[in-house]
C-alpha positions as CSV (number, residue, x, y, z in Angstrom):
1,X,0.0,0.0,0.0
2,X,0.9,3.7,-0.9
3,X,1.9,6.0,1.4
4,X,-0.9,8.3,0.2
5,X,-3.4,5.2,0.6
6,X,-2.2,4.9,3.6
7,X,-3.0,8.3,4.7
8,X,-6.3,8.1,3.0
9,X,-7.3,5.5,5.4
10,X,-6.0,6.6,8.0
11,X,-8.7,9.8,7.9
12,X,-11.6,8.3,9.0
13,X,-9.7,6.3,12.0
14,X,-9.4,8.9,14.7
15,X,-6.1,9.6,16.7
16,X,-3.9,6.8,14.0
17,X,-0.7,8.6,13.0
18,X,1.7,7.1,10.4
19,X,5.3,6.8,11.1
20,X,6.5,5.5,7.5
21,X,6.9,1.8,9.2
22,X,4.0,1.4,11.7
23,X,0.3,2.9,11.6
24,X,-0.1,3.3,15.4
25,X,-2.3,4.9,18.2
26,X,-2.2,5.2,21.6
27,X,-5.0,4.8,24.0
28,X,-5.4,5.9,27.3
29,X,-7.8,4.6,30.0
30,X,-9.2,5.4,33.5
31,X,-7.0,2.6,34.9
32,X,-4.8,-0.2,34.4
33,X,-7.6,-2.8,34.7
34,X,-9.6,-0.7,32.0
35,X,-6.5,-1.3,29.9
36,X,-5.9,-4.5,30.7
37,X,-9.5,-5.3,29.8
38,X,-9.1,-3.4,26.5
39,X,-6.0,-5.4,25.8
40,X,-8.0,-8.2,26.4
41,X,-10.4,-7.4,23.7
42,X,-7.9,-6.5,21.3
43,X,-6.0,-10.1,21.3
44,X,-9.7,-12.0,20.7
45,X,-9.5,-9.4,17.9
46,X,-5.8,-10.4,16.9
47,X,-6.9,-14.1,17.0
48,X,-10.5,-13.8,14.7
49,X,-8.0,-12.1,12.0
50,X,-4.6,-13.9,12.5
51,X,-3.1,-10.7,12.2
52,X,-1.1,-9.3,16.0
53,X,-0.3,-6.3,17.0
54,X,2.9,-5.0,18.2
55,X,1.9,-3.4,21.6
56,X,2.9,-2.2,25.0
57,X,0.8,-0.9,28.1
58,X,2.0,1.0,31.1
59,X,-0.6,1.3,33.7
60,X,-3.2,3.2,32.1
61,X,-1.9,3.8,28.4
62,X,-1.8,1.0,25.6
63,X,0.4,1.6,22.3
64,X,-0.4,-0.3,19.3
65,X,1.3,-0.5,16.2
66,X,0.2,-2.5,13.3
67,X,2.3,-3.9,10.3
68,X,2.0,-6.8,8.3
69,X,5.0,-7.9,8.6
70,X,5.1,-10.7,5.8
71,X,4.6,-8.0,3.2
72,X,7.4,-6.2,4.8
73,X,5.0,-2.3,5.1
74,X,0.9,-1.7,5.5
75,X,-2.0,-3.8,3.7
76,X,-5.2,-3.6,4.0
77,X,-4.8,-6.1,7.4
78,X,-3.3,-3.4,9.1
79,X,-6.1,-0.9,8.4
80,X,-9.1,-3.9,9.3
81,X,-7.8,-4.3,12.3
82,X,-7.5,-0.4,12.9
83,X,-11.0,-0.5,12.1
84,X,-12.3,-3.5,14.1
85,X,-10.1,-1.8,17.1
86,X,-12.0,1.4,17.0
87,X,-15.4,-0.5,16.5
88,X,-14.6,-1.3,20.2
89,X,-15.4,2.6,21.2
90,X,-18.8,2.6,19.2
C-alpha cells in the first residue's frame, strides 16, 4: 500500500498517526484494569483475523502498532484491524 493510501485510510480512524513503518495509536484509559481489559479485547481481535499487534501498556496507556510484517509495510490487514479496534469505542 501507498503511502498516500495509507494516509487516505488513515482519515476516518481517529487519533492513528503514520510513522512510515508502523500505523499506530495510543490509548489511554481510566485505569490499568480498563486497559488490561481493553487489551484483552484486542487479542480475541488479533486471534479472529490472524493478524497481531505490536503493543505495549503502562498502567493506564496501551500503544499499538500495526504492520503486516510478511509484506514487509501496511496492507489492508493493518487498516481492518484499525478498524475492528475502534469498532470497540462505538
Amino acid at each position: 500500500m501507498s503511502d498516500n493510501d495509507i494516509l487516505t485510510h488513515l482519515v476516518v480512524l481517529p487519533g492513528w498517526q503514520y510513522d512510515g513503518v508502523f500505523i499506530y495509536k495510543s490509548f489511554v484509559f481510566g485505569d490499568f484494569s480498563e486497559a488490561f481489559a481493553f487489551l484483552a479485547r484486542v487479542a480475541l481481535i488479533s486471534e479472529v483475523l490472524n493478524h497481531h499487534p505490536d503493543w505495549s501498556g503502562v498502567y493506564n496507556k496501551v500503544t499499538l502498532k500495526l504492520r503486516t510484517h510478511d509484506a514487509d509495510g501496511i496492507t489492508d490487514k493493518d487498516i481492518n484491524f484499525a478498524r475492528r479496534v475502534e469498532a470497540l469505542f462505538q
